[in-house]
C-alpha positions in Angstrom: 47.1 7.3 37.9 48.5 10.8 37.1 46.0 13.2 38.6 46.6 16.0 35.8 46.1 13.1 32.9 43.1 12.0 34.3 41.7 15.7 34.1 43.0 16.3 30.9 41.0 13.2 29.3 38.2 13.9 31.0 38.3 17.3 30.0 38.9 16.0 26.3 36.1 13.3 26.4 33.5 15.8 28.0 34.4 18.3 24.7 34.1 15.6 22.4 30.9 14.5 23.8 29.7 18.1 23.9 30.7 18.3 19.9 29.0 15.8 18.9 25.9 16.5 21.0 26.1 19.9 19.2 27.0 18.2 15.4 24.0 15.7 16.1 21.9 18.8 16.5 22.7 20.7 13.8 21.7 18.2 11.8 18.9 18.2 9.4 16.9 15.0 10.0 15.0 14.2 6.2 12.3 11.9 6.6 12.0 9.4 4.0 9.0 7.8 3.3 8.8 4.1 1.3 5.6 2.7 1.2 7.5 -0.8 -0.2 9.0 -3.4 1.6 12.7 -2.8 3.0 13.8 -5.7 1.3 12.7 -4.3 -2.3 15.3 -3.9 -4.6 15.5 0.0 -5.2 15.3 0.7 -1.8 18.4 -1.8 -1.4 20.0 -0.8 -4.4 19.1 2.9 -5.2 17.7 4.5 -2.4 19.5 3.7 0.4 23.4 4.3 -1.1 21.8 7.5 -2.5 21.3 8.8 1.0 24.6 7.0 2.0 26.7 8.6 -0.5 25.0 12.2 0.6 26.4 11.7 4.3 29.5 10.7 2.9 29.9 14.2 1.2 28.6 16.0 4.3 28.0 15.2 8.0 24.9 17.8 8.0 22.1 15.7 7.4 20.6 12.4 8.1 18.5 10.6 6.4 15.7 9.0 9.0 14.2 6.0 6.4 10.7 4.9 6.7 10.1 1.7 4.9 7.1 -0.4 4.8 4.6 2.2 4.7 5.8 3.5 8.2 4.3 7.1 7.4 1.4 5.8 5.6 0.7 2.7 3.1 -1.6 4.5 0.8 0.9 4.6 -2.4 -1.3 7.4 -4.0 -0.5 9.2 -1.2 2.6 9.6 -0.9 3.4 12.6 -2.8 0.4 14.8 -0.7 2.7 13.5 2.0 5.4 15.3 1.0 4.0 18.5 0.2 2.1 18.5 4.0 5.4 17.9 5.5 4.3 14.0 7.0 7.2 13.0 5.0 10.4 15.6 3.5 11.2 12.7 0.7 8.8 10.0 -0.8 9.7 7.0 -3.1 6.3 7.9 -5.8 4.6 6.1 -8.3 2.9 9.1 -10.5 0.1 7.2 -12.0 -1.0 6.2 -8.5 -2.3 9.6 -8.3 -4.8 10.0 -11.2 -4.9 13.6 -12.4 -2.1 15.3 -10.4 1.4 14.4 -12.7 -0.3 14.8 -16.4 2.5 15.4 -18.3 4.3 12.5 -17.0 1.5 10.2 -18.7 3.4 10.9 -21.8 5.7 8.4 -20.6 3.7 5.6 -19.9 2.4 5.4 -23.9 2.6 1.6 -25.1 5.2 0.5 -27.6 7.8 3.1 -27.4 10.6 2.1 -25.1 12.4 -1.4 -25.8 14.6 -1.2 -22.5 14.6 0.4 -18.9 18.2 2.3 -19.8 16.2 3.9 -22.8 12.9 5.1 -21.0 14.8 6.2 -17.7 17.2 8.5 -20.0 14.3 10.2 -21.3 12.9 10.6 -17.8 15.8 12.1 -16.8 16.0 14.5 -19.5 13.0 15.4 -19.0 12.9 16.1 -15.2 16.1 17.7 -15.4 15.3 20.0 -18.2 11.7 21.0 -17.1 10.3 19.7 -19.9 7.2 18.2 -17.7 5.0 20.7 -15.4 4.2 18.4 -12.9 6.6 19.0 -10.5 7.2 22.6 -9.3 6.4 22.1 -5.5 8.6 19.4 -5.3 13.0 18.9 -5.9 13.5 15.8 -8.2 15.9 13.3 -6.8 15.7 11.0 -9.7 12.8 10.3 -12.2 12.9 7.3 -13.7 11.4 4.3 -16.2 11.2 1.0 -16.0 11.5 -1.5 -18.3 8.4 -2.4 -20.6 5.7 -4.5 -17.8 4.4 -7.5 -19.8 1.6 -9.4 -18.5 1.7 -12.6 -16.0 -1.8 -14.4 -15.4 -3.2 -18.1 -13.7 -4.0 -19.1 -17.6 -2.2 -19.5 -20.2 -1.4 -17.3 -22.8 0.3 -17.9 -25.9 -0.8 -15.5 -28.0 -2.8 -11.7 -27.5 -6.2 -13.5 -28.3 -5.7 -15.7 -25.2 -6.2 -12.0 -23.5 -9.5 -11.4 -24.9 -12.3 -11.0 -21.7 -9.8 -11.8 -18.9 -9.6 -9.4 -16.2 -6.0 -7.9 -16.0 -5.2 -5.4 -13.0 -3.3 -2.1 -14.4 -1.6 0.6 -13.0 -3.0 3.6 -14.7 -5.3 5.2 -17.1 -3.0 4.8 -20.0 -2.0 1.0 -18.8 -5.6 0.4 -18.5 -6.3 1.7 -22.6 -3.7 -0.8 -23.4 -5.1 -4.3 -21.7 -8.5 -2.9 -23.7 -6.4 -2.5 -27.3 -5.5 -6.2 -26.8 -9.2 -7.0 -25.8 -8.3 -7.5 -21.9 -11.0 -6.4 -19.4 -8.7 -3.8 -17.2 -9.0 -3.4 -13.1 -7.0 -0.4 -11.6 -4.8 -1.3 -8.3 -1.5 -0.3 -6.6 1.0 -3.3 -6.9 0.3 -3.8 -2.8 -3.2 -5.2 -3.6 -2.1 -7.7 -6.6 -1.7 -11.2 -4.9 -4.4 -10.9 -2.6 -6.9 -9.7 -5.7 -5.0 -13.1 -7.9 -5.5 -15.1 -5.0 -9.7 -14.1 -4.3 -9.6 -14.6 -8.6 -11.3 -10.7 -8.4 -8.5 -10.6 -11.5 -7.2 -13.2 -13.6 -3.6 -11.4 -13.9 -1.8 -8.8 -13.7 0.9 -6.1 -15.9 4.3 -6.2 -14.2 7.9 -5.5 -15.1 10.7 -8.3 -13.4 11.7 -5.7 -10.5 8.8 -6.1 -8.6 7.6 -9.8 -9.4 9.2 -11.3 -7.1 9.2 -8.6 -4.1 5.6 -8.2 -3.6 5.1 -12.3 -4.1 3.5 -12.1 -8.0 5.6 -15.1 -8.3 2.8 -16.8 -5.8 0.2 -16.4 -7.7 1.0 -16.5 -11.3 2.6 -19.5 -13.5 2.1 -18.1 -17.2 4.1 -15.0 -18.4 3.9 -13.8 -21.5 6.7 -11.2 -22.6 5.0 -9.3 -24.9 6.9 -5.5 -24.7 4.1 -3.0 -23.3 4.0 0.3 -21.6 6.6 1.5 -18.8 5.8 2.8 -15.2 7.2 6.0 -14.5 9.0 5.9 -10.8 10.0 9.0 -9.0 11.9 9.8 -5.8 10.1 13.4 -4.8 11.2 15.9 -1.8 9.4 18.6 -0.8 10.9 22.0 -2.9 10.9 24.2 0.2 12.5 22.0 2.8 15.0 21.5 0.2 15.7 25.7 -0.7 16.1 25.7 3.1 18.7 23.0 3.9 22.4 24.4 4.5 24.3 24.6 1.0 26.6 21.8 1.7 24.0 19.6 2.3 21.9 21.1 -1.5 25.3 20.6 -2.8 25.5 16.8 -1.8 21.8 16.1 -3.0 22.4 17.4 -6.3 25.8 15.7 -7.0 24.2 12.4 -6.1 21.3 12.9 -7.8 20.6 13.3 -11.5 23.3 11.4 -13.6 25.0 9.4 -10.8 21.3 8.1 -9.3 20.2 7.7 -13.1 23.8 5.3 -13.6 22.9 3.4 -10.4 19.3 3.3 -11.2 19.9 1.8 -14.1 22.7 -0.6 -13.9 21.5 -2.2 -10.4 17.7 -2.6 -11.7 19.1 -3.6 -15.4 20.6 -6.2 -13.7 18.2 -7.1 -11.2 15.9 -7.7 -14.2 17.8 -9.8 -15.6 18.6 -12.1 -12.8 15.2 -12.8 -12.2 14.1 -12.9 -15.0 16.7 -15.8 -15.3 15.0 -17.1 -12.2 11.8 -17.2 -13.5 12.7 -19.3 -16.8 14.6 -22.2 -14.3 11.7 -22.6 -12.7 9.5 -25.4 -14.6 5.9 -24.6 -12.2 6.0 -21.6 -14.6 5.7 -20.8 -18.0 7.7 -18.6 -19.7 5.9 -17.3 -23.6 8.2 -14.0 -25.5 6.2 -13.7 -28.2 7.3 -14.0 -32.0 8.0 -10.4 -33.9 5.0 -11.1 -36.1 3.1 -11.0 -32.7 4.6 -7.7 -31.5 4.5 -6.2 -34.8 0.8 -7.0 -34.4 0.4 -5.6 -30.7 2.0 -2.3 -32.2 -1.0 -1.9 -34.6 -3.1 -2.5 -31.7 -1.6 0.1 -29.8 -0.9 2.9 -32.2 -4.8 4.0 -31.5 -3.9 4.3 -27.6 -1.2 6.6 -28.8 -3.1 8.6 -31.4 -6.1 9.1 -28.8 -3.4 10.6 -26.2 -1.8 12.7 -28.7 -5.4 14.1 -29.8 -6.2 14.7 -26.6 -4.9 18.6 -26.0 -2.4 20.6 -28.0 -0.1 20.2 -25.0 0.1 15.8 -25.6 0.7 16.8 -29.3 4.1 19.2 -27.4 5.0 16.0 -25.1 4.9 13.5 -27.7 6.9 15.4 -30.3 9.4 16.2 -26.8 9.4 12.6 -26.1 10.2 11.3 -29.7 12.7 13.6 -30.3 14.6 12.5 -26.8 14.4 9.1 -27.5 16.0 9.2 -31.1 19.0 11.1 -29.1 19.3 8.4 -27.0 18.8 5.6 -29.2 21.4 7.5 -31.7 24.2 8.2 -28.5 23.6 4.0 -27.4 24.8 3.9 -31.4 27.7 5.5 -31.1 
């Protein structure tokens, strides 16, 4: 072997190594906390080729993923993660935090989304216009709704009165004035506690959209689902505002390109459809009953459920300015879905 060659590739290998040593350390390492599973469908479907299609714009940051409640299971706690630097980014349920996001309550009022593309527009709009206060120590990735949560008990129900006394776990304040409006007796957990809490018959049932049914195992321990169109759940990817002021510009410019209307089209088509496949699942399966209730029945629930909104709106001059916000976004959307 050529003597000179065989100093010249070395020479080249050791300055490649030595770039990449030095590439690898100029990189900004986010931490990414997910209290849910890794097999959980937006951290397959949204989370994940978010942070893949940031490195694809720009080799300055890696995103160092934390599923499973690596960094801490608590899902209330998540977002006080963020903010002490435990985590730089945090997959966030708002309403698992009672009394810190209360603007965003506005979106969880019963009976006025019919689909997840409609109530994650409006979340959208809403984080990307600063219409909500709740969020100034933190840069939005993506804030988001799901579609309406019906409920899914181990009795059956065929109609709302079959709801009257049984103990149905909600999510949040607002989730828990609806089960009451349809005579439910309402328990407040994180979606993490659900089948064990089914399963020990501490509650009878339990609100839930399809996304999560069958990833945290609600499947297990319900057989009757009736689809009667509720309340949504506001979801939000949060990272910490000053960690992200400081990151190089490339890497600001990446986030934000990938974020807002290209996270909100992957958000939505991916879950949309998701949804749809098991909910497709779920009707195939004859150990469970499937009930969609007739219109005469929803138009009754929305009677039932006008009070929840009236007693929200009445609450503070500032509900009365998120409610007016929040109908006037959604009759844009509905109207551009039109056209």
């Amino acid at each position: 072997m050529d003597r000179r060659w065989f100093l010249t590739t070395a020479t080249a290998m050791s300055a490649a190594a030595i770039f990449d040593a030095r590439r690898a350390q100029a990189q900004d390492h986010l931490k990414w906390a997910v209290f849910t599973p890794d097999h959980e469908v937006t951290f397959r479907t949204v989370m994940k080729p978010y942070a893949e299609a940031v490195q694809r714009d720009t080799s300055a940051v890696m995103f160092d993923f934390f599923p499973n409640g690596a960094l801490g299971r608590n899902p209330g706690q998540q977002p006080q993660m963020v903010i002490d630097g435990v985590a730089d980014i945090a997959w966030c349920i708002p309403s698992y935090t009672p009394g810190r996001f209360p603007d965003t309550e506005v979106l969880e009022l019963p009976g006025m989304f019919t689909n997840l593309r409609e109530s994650s527009a409006v979340a959208m709009h809403f984080a990307q216009n600063n219409v909500l206060r709740d969020y100034g120590d933190f840069y939005v990735i993506g804030l988001f709704g799901t579609a309406p949560y019906s409920i899914h008990t181990n009795f059956p129900v065929n109609s709302i009165a079959d709801l009257k006394g049984k103990t149905i776990r909600a999510s949040s304040a607002t989730e828990s004035a609806t089960l009451r409006a349809l005579g439910a007796v309402p328990i407040g957990m994180p979606v993490t506690e659900i089948p064990e809490a089914i399963s020990r018959r501490t509650i009878s049932g339990t609100t839930s959209h399809m996304s999560p049914f069958f990833d945290f195992g609600l499947d297990r321990v319900t057989n009757n689902h009736f689809f009667l169109p509720l309340g949504i759940v506001p979801v939000v990817i949060l990272m910490n505002k000053k960690k992200f002021d400081a990151l190089p510009e490339s890497v600001r410019v990446a986030m934000q390109k990938n974020a807002g209307e290209a996270i909100l089209k992957r958000w939505s088509d991916s879950i949309t459809s998701f949804n749809e496949e098991m909910l497709n699942r779920l009707k195939s399966d004859p150990k469970h009953k499937v009930v969609f209730p007739s219109q005469v029945e929803i138009d009754e629930s929305q009677k039932l459920l006008t009070p929840v909104r009236d007693a929200w709106v009445a609450a503070s001059p500032r509900h009365k300015e998120l409610k007016a916000s929040l109908d006037s976004e959604l009759a844009k959307v509905r109207g551009a879905s039109k056209t």
